[in-house]
C-alpha positions as CSV (number, residue, x, y, z in Angstrom):
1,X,-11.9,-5.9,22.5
2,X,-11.1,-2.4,21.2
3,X,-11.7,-1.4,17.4
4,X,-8.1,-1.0,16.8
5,X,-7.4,-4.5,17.8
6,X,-7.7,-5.7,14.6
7,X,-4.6,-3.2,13.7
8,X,-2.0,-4.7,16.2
9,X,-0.5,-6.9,13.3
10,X,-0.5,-3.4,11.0
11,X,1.3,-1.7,13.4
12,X,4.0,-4.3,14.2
13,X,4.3,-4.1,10.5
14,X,5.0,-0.7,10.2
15,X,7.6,-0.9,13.6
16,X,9.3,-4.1,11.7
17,X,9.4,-2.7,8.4
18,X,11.2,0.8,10.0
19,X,13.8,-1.0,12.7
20,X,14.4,-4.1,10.2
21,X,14.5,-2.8,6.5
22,X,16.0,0.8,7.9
23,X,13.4,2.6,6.0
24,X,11.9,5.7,7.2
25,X,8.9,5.4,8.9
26,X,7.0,7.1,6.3
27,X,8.0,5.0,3.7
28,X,7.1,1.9,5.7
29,X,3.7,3.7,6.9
30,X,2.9,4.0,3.2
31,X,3.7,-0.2,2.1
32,X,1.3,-1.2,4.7
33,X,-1.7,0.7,4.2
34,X,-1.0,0.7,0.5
35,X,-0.8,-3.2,0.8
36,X,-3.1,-4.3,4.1
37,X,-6.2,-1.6,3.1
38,X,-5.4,-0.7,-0.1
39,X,-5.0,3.0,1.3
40,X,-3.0,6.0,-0.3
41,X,-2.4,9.2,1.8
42,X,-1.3,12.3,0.2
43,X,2.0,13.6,1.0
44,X,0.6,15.9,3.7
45,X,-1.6,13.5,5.7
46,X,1.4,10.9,5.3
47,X,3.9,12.7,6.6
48,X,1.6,14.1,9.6
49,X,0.3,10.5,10.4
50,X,4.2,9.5,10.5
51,X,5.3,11.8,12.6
52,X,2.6,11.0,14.8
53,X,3.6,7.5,14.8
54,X,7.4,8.2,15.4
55,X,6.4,10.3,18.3
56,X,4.8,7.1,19.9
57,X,7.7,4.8,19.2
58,X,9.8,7.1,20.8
59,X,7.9,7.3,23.8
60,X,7.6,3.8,24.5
């Protein structure tokens, strides 16, 4: 098992929360690691981390 195994249900989170509730993915990158580990990330490292993650659901 890989260390980020343990994120799979963080990630389908964040995917749900964007294609579901229509939020930007930013916004629903912020919920869950504000709720799941209790995480804040300033604006900067949230909006890099998102794009980074919109880049990867747009590749699959």
């Amino acid at each position: 098992m890989s260390d980020l195994e343990g994120y799979r249900y963080e990630a389908m989170d964040i995917i749900s929360t964007a294609s579901i509730a229509k939020k930007p993915v930013r916004d629903a990158v912020a919920l869950v690691l504000t709720q799941a580990f209790k995480v804040e990330l300033d604006s900067e490292a949230l909006t890099r981390f998102s794009e980074r993650i919109e880049r990867a659901i747009a590749e699959d």
